[in-house]
N, C-alpha and C positions, 0 to 999 in steps of 0.2 A: 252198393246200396241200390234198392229199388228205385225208378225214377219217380214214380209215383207210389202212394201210399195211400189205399184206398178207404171209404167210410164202409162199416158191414153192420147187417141186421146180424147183432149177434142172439139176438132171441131165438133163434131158427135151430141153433148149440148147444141149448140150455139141456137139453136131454142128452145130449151126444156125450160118448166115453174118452177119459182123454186122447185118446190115440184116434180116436173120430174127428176130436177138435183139431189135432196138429194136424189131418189127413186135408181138414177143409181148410185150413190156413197156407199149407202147403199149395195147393188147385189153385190160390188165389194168386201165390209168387213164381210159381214153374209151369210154363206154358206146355202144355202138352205135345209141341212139337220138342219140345226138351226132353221132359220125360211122358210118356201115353199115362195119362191120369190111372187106368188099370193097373200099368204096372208103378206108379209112385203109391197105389193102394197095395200094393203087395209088399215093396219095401218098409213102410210105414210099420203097415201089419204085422210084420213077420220081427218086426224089429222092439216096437212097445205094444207090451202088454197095460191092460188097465188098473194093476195092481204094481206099479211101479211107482203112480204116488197113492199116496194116503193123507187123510185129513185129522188132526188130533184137535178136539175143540176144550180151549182152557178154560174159557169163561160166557157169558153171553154175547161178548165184544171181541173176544178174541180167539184164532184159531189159527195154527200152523200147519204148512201147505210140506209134506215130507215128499221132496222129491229126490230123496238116497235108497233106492230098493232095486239099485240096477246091479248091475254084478262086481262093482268097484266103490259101491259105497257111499258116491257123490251124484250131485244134481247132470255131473259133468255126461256120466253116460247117457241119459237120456237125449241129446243133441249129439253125442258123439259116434254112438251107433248107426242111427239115420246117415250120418254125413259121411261115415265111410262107404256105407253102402252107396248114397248117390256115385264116389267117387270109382267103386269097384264096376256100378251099373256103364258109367262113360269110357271108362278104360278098357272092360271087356269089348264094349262094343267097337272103340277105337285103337285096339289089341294095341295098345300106351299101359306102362310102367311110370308110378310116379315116385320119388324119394320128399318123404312125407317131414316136414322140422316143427319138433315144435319143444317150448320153452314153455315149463311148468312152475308154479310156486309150490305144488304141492299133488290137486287132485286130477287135474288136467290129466297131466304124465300117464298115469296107467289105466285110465279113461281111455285115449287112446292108443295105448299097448292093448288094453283088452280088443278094443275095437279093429285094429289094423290085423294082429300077428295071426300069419297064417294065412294073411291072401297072395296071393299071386302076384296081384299088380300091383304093390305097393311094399316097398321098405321106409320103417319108421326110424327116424332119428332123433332122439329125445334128450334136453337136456333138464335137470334140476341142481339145487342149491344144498349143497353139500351141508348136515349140520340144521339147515333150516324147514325142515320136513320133517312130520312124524316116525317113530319106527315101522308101523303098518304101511305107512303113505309109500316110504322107503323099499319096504318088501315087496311091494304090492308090484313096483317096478321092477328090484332087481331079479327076482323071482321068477316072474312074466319072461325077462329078455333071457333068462338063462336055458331058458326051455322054446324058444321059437328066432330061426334064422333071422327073420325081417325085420327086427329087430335089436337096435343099437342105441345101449342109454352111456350115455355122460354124464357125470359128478362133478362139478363147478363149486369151488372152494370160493362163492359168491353171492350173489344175490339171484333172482326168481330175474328181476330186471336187467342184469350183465345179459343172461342166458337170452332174454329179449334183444339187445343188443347185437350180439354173435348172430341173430338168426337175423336180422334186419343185414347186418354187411352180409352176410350170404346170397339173401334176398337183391341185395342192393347192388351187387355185381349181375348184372342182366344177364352176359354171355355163360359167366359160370350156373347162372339159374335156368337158363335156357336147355345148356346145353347138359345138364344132368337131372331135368325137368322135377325142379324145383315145385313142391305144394303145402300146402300148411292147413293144420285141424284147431288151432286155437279158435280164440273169437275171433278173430280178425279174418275166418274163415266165412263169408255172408250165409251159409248153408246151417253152420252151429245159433247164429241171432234169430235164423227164420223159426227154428224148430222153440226155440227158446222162448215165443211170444204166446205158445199156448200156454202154458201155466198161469197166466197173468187171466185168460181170460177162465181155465175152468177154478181158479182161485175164488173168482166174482163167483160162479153159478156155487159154488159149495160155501159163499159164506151167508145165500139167502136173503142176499140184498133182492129187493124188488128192483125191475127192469128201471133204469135213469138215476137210481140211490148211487151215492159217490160208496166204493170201500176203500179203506187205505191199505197199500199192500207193502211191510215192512221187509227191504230186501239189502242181505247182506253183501256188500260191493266191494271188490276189489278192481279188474281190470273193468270191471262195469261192463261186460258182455252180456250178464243176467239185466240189469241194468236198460239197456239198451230196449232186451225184449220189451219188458212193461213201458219204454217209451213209445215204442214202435205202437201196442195196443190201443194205447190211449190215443193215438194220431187215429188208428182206426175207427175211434167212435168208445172207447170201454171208457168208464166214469171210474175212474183210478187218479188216488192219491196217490205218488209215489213216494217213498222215503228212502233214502241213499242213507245205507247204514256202515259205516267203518270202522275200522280199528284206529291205533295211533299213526296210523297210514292215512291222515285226514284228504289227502290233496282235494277229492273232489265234494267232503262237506267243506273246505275254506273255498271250493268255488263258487257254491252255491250259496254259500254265507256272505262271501264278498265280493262277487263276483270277479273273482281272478285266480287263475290257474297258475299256481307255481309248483314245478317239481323240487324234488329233497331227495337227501338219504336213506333210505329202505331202515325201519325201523323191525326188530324182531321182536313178534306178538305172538302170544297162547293161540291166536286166529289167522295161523301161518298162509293160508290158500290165499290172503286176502291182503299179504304183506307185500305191496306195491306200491311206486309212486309212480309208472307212466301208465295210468289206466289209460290205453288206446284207444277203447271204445267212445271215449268223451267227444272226440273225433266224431262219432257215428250222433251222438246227441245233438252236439250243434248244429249238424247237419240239419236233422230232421225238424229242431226247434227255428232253424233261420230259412225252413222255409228251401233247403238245397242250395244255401248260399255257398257253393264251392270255394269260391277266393276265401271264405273263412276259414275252412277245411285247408287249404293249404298255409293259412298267417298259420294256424294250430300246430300243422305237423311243425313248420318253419320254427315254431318258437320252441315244443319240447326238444327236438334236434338241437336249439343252440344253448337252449338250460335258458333260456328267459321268460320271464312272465307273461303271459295272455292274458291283457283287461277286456271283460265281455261287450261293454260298452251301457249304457243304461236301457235299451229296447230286448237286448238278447239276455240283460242277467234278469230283465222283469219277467219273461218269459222263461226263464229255468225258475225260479222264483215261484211261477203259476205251476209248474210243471211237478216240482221237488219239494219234498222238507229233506233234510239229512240231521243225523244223528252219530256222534263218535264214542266210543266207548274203548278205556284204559283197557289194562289188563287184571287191575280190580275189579272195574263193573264187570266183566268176563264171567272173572269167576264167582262172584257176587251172584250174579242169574241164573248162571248151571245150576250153584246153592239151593236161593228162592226158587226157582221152580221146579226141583226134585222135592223143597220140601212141601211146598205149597200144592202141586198136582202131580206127583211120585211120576216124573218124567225128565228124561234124559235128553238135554242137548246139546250140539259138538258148540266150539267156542264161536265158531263163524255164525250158527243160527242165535245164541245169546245174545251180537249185537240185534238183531232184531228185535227181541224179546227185551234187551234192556233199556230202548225207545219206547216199545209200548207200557213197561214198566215205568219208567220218568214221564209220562204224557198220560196216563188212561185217566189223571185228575182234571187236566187241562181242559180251559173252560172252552178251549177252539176245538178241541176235539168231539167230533160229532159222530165220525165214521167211525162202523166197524173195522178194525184191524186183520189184515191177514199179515202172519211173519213168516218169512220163506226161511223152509229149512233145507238146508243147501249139500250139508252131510250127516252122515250117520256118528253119533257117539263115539261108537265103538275104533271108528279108527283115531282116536282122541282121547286113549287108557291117559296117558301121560298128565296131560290139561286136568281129566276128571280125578284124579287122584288131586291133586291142587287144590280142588275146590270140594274138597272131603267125599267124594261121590267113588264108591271102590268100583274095579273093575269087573264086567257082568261075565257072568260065562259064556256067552256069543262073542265077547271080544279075546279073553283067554285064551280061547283054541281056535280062534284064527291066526292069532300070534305064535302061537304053539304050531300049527302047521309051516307059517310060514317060513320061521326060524329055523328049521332043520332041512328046509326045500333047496336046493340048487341055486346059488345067485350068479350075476353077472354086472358089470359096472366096469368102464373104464374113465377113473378119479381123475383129474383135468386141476393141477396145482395152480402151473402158468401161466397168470391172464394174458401174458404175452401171445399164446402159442393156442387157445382154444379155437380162435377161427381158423385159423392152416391147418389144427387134427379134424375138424370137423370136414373142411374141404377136403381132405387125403381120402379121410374113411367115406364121405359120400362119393367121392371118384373112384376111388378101388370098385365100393361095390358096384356100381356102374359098369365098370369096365367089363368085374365077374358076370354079373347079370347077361350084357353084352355076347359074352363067350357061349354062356351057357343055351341065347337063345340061338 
């Protein structure tokens, strides 16, 4: 995390295209002796385009911020593109090889298969949850690995959070991280959060709030890396209501309801990307809401590591409090929303943007509600045939013959039964390639 977190004239923005905005948010976190501002404008550029989000307006109150139009479908590329490229920009320069791990629930994974495979300086190690994934979500990965060396996906007969698990003892053995230069693209990556805080601000400029109006901007959480961004903004000076929106994965609306954080069992929901209970990022929240109280960051890590509760205490849960509303939705409301809102504005959304949409649906009467809503929509429908068929909505023909390509394309996948034995195949197969890499250079 940044050590400081600054105030900005974001009025200075308001014209600017997205990829303008990330480009000035960027100059404010990477010093130029990091990266020369020219060329963090070149990687930015060359990376997003201004038609990777779009805005759909439902009502006069309400409008969804579509940030799935990157080449895998999720909000995921947008942050994950950039952050491979910083990584390819310091490797080249520092002729380093990194072995990349990362642990997906769903869209992550082939976010960064698309974004890695094919460089030079990086092999991607990628795990998902066997079973718990879409079939697109699924393809999308094994498809990818079967057609590019640097990449290596594993099938975990598990949860999105085992997978986090295996990557944390990998990480958590030093000398075995060191010495096979260990890196990682999830949120917990600080380079995916920075990229992640413009949305929050071109949200505000597209929903026409005047400069100091509060919007509320309704955001679907799981690991709460999206999450995080829109905290991060409003530290900056944006008049953002945030709403923590979940599935039956409630952990961090029971924290912000009660202030206490307790992990559970991974429950399996229609709104699979977001089926977690160590959202890590929470980490990065109290952080920034205590003001950089580190010893709290480590009571945090201290207590998910041992499975015991975190009480906020009354100063820091009034302050998430000021900070948050949160909102949970079954997997009735789910499908309830896709429903109502294809019937109500002949529009299509994946099950993770519905929780959004089914807060501002249960509130737009509410006498507290004052602000315009923006609901983040986080993926594209289409990889989500499965869900929409559930909630009577049939499948479009943009998603048919993605499926249809996909299905008869090359896969690759090595299925991981064992919970015994995932981290020793993980550590083998990231050391061979090592080794090989080694030989070849």
């Amino acid at each position: 995390m940044p050590t400081h977190i600054p105030s900005v004239d974001f009025t200075t923005w308001m014209t600017l295209s997205y990829p303008e905005i990330v480009l000035e948010i960027c100059k404010i976190f990477i010093d130029p002796t990091e990266i020369p501002h020219d060329k963090l404008r070149e990687i930015i550029l060359s990376q997003l385009q201004s038609d990777l989000v779009a805005t759909k307006r439902l009502s006069d109150d309400c409008s969804v911020l579509e940030l799935f139009h990157g080449s895998t479908l999720a909000f995921k590329d947008l942050a994950m593109s950039c952050t491979a490229r910083f990584l390819d920009y310091f490797l080249q320069k520092r002729q380093r090889h990194l072995n990349i791990i990362v642990s997906t629930s769903g869209d992550t994974g082939a976010a960064a298969i698309q974004a890695i495979r094919g460089s030079p300086h990086m092999d991607v190690f990628v795990m998902y949850p066997l079973g718990r994934v879409t079939e697109i979500q699924e393809l999308q990965m094994t498809t990818m690995a079967a057609t590019a060396e640097n990449v290596h996906l594993f099938g975990l007969t598990g949860t999105s959070d085992d997978g986090d698990e295996v990557m944390k003892a990998l990480f958590a053995d030093k000398e075995f991280a060191e010495r096979n230069d260990l890196s990682n693209v999830n949120s917990i990556n600080w380079s995916r959060i920075l990229i992640q805080i413009a949305p929050y601000f071109y949200a505000y400029f597209q929903s026409g709030a005047k400069p100091g109006q509060v919007v509320e901007i309704a955001v679907p959480t799981g690991a709460a890396g999206n999450l995080i961004g829109g905290c991060i903004a409003r530290a900056m000076g944006l008049p953002v209501r945030l709403v923590a929106c979940t599935n039956d994965n409630d952990v961090i609306h029971q924290m912000i309801q009660t202030g206490v954080l307790m992990t559970g069992s991974v429950k399996q929901t229609l709104a699979s990307a977001m089926d977690i209970q160590m959202p890590y990022n929470i980490e990065r929240i109290l952080h920034v809401l205590s003001n950089g109280d580190t010893a709290l960051s480590k009571e945090f890590a201290n207590a998910v590591d041992g499975g015991k509760a975190l009480r906020l205490g009354d100063t820091l849960h009034t302050k998430v409090k000021e900070t948050f509303h949160s909102h949970t939705s079954s997997n009735a409301g789910i499908k309830q929303t896709i429903k109502t809102v294809f019937e109500q504005h002949q529009y299509v959304v994946c099950p993770h943007t519905a929780t959004a949409l089914h807060y501002y649906s249960a509130n737009q009467s509410n006498s507290r509600k004052s602000a315009a809503c923006v609901c983040i929509a986080t993926a594209s429908p289409d990889k989500f045939t499965e869900v929409l068929d559930e909630a009577g909505i049939k499948n479009t023909g943009a998603a048919k013959s993605l499926l249809n390509e996909l299905r008869v394309s090359p896969q690759k996948v090595l299925r991981l039964e064992n919970r015994d034995e995932w981290v020793a195949v993980l550590r083998k197969s990231i050391e061979d390639h090592r080794k090989l890499k080694s030989r070849m250079i």
